[in-house]
N, CA, C and O atoms as a Maestro MAE file, in Angstrom:
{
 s_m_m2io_version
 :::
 2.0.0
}

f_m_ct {
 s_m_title
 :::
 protein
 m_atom[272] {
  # First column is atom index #
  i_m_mmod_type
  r_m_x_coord
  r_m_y_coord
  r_m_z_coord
  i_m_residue_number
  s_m_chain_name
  s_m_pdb_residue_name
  s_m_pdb_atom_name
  i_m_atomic_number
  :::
  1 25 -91.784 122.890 144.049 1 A "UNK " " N  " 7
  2 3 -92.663 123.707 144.847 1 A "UNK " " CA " 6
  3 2 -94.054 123.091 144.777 1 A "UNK " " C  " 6
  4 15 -94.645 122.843 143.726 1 A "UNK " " O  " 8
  5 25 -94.471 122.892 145.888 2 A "UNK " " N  " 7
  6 3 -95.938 122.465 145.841 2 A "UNK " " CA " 6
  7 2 -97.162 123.214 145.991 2 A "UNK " " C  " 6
  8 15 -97.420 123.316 147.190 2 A "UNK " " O  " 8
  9 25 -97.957 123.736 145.315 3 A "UNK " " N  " 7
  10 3 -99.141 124.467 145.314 3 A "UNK " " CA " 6
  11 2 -100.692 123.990 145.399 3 A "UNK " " C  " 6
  12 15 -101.188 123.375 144.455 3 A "UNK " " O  " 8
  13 25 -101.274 124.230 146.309 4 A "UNK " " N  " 7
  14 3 -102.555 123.649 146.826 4 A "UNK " " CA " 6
  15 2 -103.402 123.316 145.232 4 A "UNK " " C  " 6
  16 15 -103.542 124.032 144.241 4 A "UNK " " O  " 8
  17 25 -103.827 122.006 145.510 5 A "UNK " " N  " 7
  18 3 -104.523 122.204 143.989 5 A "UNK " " CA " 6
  19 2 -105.961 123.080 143.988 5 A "UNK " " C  " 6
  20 15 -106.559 123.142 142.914 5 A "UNK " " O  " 8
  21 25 -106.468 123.684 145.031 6 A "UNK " " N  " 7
  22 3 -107.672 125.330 144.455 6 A "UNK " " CA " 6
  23 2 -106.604 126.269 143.833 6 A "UNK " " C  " 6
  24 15 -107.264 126.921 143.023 6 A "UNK " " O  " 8
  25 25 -105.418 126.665 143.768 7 A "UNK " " N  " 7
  26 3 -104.744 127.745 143.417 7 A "UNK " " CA " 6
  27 2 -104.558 127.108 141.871 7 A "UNK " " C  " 6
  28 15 -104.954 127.646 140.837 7 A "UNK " " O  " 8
  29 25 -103.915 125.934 141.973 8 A "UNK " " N  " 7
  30 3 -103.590 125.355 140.433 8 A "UNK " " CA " 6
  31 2 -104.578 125.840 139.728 8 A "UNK " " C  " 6
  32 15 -104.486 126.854 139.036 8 A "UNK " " O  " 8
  33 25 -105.624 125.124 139.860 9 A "UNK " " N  " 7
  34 3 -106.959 125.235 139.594 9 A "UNK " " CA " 6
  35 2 -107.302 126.706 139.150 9 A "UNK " " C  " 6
  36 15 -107.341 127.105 137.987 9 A "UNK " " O  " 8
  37 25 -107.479 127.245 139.989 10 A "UNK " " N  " 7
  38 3 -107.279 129.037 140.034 10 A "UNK " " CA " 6
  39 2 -107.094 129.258 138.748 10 A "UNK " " C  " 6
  40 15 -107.951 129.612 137.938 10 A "UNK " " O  " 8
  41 25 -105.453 128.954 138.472 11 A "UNK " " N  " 7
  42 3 -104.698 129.862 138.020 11 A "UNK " " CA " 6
  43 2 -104.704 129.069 136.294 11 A "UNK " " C  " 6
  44 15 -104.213 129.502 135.252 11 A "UNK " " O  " 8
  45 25 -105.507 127.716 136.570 12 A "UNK " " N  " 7
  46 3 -105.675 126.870 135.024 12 A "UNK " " CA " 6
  47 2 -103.968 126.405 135.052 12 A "UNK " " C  " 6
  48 15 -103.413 126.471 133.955 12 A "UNK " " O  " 8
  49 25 -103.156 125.966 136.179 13 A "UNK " " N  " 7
  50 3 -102.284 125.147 135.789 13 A "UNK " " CA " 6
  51 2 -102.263 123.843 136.589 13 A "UNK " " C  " 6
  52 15 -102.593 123.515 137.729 13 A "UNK " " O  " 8
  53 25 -101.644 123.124 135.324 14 A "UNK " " N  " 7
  54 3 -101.456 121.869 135.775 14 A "UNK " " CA " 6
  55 2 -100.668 121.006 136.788 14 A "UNK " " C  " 6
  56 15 -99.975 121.986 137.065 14 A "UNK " " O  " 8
  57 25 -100.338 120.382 137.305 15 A "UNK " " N  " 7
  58 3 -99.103 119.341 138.238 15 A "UNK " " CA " 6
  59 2 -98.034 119.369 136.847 15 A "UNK " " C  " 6
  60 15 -98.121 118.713 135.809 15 A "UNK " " O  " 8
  61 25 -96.869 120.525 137.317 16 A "UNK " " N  " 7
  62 3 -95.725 120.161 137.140 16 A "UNK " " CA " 6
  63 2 -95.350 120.797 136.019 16 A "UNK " " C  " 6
  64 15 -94.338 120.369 135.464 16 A "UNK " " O  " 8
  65 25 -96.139 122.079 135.361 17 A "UNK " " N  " 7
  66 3 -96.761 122.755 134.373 17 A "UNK " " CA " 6
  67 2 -96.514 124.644 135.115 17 A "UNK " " C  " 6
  68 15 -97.297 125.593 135.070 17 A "UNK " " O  " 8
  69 25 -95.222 124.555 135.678 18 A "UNK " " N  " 7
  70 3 -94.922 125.705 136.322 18 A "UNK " " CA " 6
  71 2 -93.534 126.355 136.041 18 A "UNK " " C  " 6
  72 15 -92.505 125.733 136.302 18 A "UNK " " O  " 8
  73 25 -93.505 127.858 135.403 19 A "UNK " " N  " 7
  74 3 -92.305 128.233 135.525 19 A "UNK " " CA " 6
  75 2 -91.958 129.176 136.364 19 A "UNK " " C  " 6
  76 15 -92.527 130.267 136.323 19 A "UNK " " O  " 8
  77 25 -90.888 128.887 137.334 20 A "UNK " " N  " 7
  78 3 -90.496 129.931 138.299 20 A "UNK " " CA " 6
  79 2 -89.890 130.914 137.794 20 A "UNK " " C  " 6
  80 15 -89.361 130.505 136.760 20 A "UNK " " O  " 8
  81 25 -89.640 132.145 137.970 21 A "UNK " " N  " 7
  82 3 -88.819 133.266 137.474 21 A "UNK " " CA " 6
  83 2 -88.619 134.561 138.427 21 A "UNK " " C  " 6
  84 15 -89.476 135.435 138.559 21 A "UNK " " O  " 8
  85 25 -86.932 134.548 139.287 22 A "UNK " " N  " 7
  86 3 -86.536 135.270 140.223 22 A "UNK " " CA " 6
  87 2 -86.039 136.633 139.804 22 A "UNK " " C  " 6
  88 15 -85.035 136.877 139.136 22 A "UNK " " O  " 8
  89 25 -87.133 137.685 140.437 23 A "UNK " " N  " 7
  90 3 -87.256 139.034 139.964 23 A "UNK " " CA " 6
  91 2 -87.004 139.807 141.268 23 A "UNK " " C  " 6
  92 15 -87.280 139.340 142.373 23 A "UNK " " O  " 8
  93 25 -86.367 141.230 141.033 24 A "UNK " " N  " 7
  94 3 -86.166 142.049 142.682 24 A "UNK " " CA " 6
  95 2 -87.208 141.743 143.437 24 A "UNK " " C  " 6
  96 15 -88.346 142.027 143.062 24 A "UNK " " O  " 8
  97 25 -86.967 141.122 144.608 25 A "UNK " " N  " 7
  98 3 -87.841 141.244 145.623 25 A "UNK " " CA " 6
  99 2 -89.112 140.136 145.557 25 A "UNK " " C  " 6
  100 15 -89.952 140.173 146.456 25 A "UNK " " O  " 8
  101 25 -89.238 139.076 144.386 26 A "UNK " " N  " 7
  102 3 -90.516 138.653 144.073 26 A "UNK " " CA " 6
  103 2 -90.453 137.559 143.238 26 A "UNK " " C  " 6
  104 15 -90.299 137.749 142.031 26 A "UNK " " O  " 8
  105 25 -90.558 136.329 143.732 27 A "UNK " " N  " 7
  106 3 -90.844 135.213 142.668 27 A "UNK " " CA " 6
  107 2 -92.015 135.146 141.901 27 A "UNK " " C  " 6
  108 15 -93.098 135.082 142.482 27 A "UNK " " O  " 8
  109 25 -91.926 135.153 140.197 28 A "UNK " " N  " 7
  110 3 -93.233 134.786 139.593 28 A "UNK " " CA " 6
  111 2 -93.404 133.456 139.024 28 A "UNK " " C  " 6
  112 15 -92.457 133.059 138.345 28 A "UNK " " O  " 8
  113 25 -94.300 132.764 139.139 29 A "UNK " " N  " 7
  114 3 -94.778 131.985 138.545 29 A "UNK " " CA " 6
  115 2 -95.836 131.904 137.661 29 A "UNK " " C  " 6
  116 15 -96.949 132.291 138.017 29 A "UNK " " O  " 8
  117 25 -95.561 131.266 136.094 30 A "UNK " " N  " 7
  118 3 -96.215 131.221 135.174 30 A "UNK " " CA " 6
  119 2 -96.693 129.938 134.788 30 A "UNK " " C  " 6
  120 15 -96.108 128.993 135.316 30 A "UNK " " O  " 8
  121 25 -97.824 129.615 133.811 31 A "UNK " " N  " 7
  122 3 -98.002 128.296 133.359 31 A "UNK " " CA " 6
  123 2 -97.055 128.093 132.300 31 A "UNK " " C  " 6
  124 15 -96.691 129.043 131.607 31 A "UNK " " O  " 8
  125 25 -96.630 126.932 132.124 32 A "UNK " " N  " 7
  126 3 -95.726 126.553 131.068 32 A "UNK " " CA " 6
  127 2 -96.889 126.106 130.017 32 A "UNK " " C  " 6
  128 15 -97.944 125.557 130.336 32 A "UNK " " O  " 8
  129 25 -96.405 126.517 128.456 33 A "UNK " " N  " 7
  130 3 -96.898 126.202 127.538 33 A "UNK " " CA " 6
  131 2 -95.988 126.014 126.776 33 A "UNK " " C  " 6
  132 15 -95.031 126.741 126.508 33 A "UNK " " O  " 8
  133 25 -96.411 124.502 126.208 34 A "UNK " " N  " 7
  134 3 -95.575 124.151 124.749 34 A "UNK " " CA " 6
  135 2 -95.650 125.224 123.433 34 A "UNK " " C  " 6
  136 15 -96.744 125.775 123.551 34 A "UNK " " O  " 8
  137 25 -95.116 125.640 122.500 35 A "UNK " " N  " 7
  138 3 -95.177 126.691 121.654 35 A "UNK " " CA " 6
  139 2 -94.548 125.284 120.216 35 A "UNK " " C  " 6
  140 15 -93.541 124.618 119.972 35 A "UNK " " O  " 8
  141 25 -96.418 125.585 119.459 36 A "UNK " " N  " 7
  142 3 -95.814 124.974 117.995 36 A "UNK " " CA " 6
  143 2 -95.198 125.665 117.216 36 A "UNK " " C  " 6
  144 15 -95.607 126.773 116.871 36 A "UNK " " O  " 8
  145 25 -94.095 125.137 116.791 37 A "UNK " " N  " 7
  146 3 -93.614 125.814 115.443 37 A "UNK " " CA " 6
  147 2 -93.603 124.661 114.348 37 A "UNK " " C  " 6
  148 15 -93.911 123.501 114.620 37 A "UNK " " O  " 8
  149 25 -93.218 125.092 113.084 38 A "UNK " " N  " 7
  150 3 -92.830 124.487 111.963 38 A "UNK " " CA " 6
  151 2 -91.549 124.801 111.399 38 A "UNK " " C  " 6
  152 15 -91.203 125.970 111.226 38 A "UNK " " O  " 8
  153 25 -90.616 123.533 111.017 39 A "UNK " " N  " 7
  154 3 -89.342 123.414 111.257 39 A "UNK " " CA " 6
  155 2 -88.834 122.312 109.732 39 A "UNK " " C  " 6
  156 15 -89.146 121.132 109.569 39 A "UNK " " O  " 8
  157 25 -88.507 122.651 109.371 40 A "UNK " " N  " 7
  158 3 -87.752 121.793 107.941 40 A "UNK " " CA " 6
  159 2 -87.137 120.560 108.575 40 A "UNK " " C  " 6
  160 15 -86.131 120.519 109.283 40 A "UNK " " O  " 8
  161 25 -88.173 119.245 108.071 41 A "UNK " " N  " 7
  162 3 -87.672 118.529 108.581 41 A "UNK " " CA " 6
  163 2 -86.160 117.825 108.289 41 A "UNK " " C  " 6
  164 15 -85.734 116.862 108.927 41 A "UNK " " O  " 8
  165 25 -85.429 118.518 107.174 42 A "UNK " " N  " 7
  166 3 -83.565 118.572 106.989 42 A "UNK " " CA " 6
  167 2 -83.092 118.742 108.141 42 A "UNK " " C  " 6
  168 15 -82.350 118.024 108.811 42 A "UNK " " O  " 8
  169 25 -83.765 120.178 108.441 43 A "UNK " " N  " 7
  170 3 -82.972 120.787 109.497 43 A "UNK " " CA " 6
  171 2 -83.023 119.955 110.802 43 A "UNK " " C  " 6
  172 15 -81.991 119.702 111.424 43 A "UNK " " O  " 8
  173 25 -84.397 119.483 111.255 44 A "UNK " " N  " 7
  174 3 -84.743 118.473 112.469 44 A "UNK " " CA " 6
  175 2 -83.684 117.330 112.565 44 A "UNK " " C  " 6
  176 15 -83.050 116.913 113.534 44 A "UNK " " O  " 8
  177 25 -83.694 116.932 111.176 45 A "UNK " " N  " 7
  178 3 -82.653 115.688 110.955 45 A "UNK " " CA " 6
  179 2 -81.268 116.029 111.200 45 A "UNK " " C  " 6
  180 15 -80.716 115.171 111.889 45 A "UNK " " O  " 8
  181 25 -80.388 117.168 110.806 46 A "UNK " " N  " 7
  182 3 -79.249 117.175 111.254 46 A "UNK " " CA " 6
  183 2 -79.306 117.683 112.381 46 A "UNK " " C  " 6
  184 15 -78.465 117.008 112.974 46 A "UNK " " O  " 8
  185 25 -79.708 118.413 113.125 47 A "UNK " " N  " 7
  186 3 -79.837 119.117 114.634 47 A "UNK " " CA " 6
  187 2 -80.002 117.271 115.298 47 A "UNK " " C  " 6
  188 15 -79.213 117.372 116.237 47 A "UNK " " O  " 8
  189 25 -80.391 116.132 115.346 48 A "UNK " " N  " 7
  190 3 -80.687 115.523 115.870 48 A "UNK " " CA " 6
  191 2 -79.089 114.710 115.477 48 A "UNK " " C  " 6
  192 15 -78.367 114.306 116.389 48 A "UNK " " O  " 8
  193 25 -78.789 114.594 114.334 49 A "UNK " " N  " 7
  194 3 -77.514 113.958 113.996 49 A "UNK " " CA " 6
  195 2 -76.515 114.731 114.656 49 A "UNK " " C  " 6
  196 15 -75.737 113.956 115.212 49 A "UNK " " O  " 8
  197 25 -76.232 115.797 114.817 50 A "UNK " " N  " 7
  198 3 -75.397 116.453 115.664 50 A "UNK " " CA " 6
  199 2 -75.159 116.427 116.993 50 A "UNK " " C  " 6
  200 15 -74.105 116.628 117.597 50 A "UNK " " O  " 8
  201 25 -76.367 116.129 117.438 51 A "UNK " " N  " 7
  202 3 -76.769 115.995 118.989 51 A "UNK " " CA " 6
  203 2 -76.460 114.045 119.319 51 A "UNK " " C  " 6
  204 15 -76.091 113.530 120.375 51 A "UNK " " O  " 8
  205 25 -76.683 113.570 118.397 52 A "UNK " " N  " 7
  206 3 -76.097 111.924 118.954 52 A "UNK " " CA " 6
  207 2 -75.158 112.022 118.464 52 A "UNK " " C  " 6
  208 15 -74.454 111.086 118.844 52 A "UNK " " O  " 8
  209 25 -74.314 113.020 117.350 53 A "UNK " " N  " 7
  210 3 -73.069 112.407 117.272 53 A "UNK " " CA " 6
  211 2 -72.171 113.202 118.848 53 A "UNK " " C  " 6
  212 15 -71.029 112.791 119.052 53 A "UNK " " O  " 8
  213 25 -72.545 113.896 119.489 54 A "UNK " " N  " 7
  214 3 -72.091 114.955 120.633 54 A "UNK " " CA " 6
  215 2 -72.388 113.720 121.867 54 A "UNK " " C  " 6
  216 15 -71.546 113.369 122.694 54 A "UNK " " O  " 8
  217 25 -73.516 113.284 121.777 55 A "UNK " " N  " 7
  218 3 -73.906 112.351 123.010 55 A "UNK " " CA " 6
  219 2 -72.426 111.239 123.068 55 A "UNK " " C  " 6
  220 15 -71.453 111.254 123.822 55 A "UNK " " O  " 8
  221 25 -72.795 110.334 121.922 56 A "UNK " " N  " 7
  222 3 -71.382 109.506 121.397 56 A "UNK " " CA " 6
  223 2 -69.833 109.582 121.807 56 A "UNK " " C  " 6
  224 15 -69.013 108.710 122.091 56 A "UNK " " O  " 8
  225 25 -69.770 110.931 121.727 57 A "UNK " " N  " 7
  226 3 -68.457 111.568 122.016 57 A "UNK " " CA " 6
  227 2 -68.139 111.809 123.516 57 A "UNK " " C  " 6
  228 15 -67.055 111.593 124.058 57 A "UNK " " O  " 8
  229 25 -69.732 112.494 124.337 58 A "UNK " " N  " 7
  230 3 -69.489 112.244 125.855 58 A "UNK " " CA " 6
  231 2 -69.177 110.830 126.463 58 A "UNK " " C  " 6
  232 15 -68.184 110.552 127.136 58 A "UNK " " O  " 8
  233 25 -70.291 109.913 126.076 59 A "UNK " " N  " 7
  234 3 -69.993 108.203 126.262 59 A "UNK " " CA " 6
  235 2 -68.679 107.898 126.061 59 A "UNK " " C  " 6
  236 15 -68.097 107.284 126.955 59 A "UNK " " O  " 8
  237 25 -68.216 108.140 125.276 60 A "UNK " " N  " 7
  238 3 -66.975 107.557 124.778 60 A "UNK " " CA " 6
  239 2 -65.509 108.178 125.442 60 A "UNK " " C  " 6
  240 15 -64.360 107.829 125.170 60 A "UNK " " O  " 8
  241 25 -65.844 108.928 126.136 61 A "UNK " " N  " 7
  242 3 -64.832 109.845 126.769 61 A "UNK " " CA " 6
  243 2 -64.718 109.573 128.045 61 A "UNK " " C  " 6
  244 15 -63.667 109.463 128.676 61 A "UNK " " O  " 8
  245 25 -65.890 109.455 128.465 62 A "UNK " " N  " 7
  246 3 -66.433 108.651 129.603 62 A "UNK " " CA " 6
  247 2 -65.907 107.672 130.322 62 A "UNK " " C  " 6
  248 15 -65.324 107.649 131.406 62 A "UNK " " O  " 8
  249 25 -66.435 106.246 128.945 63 A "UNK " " N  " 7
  250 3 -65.786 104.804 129.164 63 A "UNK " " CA " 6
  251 2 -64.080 105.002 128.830 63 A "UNK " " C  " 6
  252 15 -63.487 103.951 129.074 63 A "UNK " " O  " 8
  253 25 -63.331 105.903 128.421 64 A "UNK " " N  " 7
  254 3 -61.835 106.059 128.317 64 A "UNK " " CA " 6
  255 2 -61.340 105.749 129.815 64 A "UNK " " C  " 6
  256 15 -60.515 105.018 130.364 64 A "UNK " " O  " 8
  257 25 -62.378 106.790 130.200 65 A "UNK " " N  " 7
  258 3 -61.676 108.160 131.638 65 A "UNK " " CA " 6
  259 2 -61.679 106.545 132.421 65 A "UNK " " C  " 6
  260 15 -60.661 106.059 132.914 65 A "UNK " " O  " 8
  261 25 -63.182 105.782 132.410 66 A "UNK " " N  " 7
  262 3 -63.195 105.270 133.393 66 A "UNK " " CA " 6
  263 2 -62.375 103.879 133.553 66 A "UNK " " C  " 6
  264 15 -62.213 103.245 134.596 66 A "UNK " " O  " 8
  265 25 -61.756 103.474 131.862 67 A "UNK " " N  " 7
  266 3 -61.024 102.179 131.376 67 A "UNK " " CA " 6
  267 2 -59.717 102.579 131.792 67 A "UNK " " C  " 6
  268 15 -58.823 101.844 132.213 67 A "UNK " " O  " 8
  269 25 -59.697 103.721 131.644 68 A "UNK " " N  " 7
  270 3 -57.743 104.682 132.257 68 A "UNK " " CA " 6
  271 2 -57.003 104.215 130.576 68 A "UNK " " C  " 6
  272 15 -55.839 104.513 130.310 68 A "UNK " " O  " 8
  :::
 }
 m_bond[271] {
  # First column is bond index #
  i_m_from
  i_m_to
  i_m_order
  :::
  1 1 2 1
  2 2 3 1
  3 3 4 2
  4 3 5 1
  5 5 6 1
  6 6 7 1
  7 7 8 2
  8 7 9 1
  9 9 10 1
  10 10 11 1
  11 11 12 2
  12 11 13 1
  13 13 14 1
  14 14 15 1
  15 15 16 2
  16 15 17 1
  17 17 18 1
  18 18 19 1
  19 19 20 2
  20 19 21 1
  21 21 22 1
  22 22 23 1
  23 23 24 2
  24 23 25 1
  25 25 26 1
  26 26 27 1
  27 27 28 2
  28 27 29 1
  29 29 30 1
  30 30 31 1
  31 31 32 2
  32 31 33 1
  33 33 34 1
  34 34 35 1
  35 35 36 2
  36 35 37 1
  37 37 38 1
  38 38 39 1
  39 39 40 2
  40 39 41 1
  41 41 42 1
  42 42 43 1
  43 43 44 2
  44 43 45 1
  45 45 46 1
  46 46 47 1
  47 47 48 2
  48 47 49 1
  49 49 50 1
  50 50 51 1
  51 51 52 2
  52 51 53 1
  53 53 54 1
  54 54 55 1
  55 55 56 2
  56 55 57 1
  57 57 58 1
  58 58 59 1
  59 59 60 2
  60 59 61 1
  61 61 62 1
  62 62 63 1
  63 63 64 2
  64 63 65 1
  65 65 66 1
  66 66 67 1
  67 67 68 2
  68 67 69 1
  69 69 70 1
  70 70 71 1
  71 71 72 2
  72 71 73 1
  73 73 74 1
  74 74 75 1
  75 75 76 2
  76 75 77 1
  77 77 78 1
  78 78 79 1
  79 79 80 2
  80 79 81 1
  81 81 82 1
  82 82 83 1
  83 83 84 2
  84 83 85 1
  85 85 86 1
  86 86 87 1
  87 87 88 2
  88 87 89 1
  89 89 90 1
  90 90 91 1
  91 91 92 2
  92 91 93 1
  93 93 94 1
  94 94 95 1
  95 95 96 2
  96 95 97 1
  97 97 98 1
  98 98 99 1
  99 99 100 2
  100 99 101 1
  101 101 102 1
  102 102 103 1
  103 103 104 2
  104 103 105 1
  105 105 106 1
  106 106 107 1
  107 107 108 2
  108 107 109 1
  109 109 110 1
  110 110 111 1
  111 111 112 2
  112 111 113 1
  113 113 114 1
  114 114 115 1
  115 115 116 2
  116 115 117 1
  117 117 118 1
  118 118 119 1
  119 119 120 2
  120 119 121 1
  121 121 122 1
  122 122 123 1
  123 123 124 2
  124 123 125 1
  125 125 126 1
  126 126 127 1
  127 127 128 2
  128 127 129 1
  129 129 130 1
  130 130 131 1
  131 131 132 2
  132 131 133 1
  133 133 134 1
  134 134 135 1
  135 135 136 2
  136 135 137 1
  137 137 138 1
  138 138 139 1
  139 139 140 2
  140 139 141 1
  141 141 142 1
  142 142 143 1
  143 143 144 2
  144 143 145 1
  145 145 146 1
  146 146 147 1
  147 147 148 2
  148 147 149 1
  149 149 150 1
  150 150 151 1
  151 151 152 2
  152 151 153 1
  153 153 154 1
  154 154 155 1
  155 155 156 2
  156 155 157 1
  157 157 158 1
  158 158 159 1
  159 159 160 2
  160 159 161 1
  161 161 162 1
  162 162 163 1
  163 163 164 2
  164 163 165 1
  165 165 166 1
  166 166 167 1
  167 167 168 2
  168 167 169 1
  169 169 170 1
  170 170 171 1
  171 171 172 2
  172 171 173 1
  173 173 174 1
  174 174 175 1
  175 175 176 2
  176 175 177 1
  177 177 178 1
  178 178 179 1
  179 179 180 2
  180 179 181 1
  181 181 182 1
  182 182 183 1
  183 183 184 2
  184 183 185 1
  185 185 186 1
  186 186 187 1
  187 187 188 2
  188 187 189 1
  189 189 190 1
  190 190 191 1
  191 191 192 2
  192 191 193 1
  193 193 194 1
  194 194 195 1
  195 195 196 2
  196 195 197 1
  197 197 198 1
  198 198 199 1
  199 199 200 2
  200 199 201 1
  201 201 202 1
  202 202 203 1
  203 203 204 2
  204 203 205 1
  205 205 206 1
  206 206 207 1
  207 207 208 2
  208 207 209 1
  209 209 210 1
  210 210 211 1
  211 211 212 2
  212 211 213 1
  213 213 214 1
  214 214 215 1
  215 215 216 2
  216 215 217 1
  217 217 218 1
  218 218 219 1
  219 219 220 2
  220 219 221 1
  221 221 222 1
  222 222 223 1
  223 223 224 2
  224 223 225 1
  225 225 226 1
  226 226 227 1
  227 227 228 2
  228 227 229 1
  229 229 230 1
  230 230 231 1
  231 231 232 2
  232 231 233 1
  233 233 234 1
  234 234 235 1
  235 235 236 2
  236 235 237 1
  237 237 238 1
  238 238 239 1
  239 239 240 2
  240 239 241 1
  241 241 242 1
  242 242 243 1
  243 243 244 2
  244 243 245 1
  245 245 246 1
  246 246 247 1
  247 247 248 2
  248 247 249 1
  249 249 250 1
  250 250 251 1
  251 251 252 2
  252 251 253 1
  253 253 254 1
  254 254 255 1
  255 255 256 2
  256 255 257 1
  257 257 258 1
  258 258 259 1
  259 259 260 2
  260 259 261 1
  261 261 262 1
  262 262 263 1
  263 263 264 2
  264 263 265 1
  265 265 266 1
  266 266 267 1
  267 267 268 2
  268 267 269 1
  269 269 270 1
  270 270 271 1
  271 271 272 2
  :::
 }
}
């Protein structure tokens, strides 16, 4: 969606810094903001090991499908 940049401006958001959200009768749009948290970096480490060992497994299923 493209919004005149005086409204961006307006509204203090940025290019591409928009969340849409479809409500009865009425689209809203909000600014997106990153939200810090603090996170054990163990936990960062296996959430990330889990997630490439999952990636790995799509690839690899992949090059099967597509080797026959």
């Amino acid at each position: 969606m493209i919004l005149p940049k005086s409204v961006r401006e307006a509204a203090g958001i940025d290019e591409g810094e928009i969340i849409a959200e479809a409500r009865e009768g009425e689209i809203v749009l909000k600014p997106f903001r990153l939200r810090e948290v603090e996170i054990d970096p163990k936990i960062a480490d296996q959430i990330l090991k889990e997630e490439d060992e999952l990636e790995r497994r799509k690839i690899s299923a992949i090059l099967k499908e597509i080797r026959g």
